[in-house]
Residue, then its C-alpha position, 0 to 999 in steps of 0.5 A: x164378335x166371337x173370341x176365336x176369329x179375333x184370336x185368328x187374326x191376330x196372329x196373322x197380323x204383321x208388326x206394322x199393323x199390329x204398331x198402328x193398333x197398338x196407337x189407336x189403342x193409347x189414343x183411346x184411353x187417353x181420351x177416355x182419362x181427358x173425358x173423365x177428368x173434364x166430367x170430374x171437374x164440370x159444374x154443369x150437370x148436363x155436361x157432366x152427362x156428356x162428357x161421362x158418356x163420351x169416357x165410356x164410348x173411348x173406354x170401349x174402343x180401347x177394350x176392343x183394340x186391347x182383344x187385338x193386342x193383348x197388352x195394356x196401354x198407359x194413356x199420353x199424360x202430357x196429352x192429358x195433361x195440355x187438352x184438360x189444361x187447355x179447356x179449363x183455361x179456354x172452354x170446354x168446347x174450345x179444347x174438345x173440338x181442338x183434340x178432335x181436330x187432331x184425330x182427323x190426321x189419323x183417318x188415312x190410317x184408319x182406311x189403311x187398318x180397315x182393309x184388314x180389320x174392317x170394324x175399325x171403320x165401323x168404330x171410327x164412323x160410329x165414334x165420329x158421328x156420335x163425339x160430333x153429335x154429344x159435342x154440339x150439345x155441350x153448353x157454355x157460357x162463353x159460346x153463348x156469348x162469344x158474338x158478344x166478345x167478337x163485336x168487342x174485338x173487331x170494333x176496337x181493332x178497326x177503330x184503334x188502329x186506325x186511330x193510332x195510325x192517323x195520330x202517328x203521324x199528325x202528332x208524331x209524338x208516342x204519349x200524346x198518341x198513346x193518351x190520345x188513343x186511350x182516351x178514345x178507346x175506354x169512351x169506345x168501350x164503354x159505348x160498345x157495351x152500352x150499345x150491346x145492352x140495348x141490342x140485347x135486350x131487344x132479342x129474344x134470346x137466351x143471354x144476359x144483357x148485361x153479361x153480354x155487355x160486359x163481355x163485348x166490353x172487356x174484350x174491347x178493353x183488352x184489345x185497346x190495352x194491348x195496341x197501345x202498349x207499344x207506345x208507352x215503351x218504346x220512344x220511336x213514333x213509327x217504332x210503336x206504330x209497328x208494334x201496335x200492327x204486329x199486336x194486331x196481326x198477332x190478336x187477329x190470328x189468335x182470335x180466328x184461330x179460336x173462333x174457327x175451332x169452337x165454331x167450326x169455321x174456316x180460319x183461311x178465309x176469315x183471317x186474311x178478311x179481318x185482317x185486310x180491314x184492320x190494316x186498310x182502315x189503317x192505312x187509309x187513317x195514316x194518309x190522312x194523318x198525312x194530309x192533316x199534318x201538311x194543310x193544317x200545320x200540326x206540329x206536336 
């Protein structure tokens, strides 16, 4: 592209355009600092490739947007900041496929450019394709294991539940059910990951046995630790069995928000699936916590 047909359009360009470029301008080289900081801190060489390249594609598109508008832009540092934060903590490919989410919103606005600056579609469609295409080579552990993880969650949110449902109401009492339920939860945990050793080592794949072991342990762990709690602060036995679903809606939502990020999947349909499960089975266990209070006499 020649310098002076640039130079042309820009002085046609009205202040409304030239704002919105001016936006995809700090876009760029906000995600050409979050792209570098990633690559700067990475451990994995391969990635470190990657998000580097990734640095350098935002870097140009910066420079061809800086040809418009002839000033400098600052990057987001608060955008930096939260996308590099948020992948530390949750996974590279968690946080870059979160920041890519966002970017969607401005597509209508690219259209809107393109009509008047039409290589703003070709920058987009090139960027698109090519982020999309680096992204899904990114390797990280935490993907690689995450069925293990999700095996772990769904089984204790579906077995705690309805267990701490059905023990609400046939023992009415918050530390029997909460010793009840903990005994049960660790003797499951421990057997879910036993079970996934097994299955692991059956596969012909990439993960360690025992890794995914622990994984889909410590998950169930965590998610029993956090559906009990309620049982040992509060002293109203249909008090804490409210908390401990509200926990369960709460951990539900986070997890498949998580999933359908890294994974590319639809959180509007998976989310009210599992949780219409979870809260069936715990309804089902509390009819018959019912039942076994009223024909066997339990009285706690």
């Amino acid at each position: 592209m020649a310098e002076e047909p640039i130079q042309a359009k820009t002085n046609n360009l009205d202040a409304g355009v030239m704002q919105r470029i001016l936006i995809f301008q700090k876009t760029e080289i906000t995600e050409h600092e979050i792209y570098k900081q990633l690559a700067r801190t990475s451990k994995d060489s391969e990635n470190r490739r990657i998000l580097e390249c990734i640095s350098g594609e935002e870097l140009k598109h910066y420079q061809y947007f800086k040809r418009y508008t002839q000033r400098d832009v600052a990057p987001n540092r608060l955008q930096i900041w939260f996308y590099v934060f948020i992948s530390r903590v949750l996974g590279l490919t968690f946080g870059l496929k979160l920041m890519e989410r966002g970017e969607t919103q401005a597509e209508a606005v690219y259209t809107e450019i393109a009509r008047i600056i039409p290589d703003v579609a070709r920058i987009e469609k090139d960027e698109e394709s090519h982020e999309k295409a680096i992204l899904n080579m990114i390797q990280e552990e935490r993907l690689l294991y995450i069925s293990s993880a999700v095996l772990g969650l769904n089984d204790a949110l579906v077995e705690l539940t309805g267990t701490l449902a059905g023990l609400t109401l046939a023992l009415q009492n918050t530390r029997l059910v909460a010793i009840a339920g903990l005994i049960t939860g660790i003797a499951a945990s421990l057997s879910m990951a036993a079970s996934e050793y097994l299955s692991t080592r059956q596969e012909e794949g990439h993960k360690n046995p025992v890794k995914a072991s622990v994984y889909t342990g410590m998950t169930y762990v965590g998610t029993v630790t956090c559906l009990i709690l309620p049982y040992f602060i509060w002293s109203n036995i249909y008090v804490c069995l409210t908390m401990s679903l509200a926990v369960a809606v709460v951990i539900i939502a986070v997890f498949t928000f998580y999933i359908s990020v890294a994974r590319d999947l639809q959180f509007r349909k998976r989310f009210p699936e599992m949780l219409t499960i979870s809260l069936g089975v715990a309804a089902i266990s509390f009819g018959i916590g019912f039942v076994i209070r009223q024909f066997l006499h339990v009285d706690a």
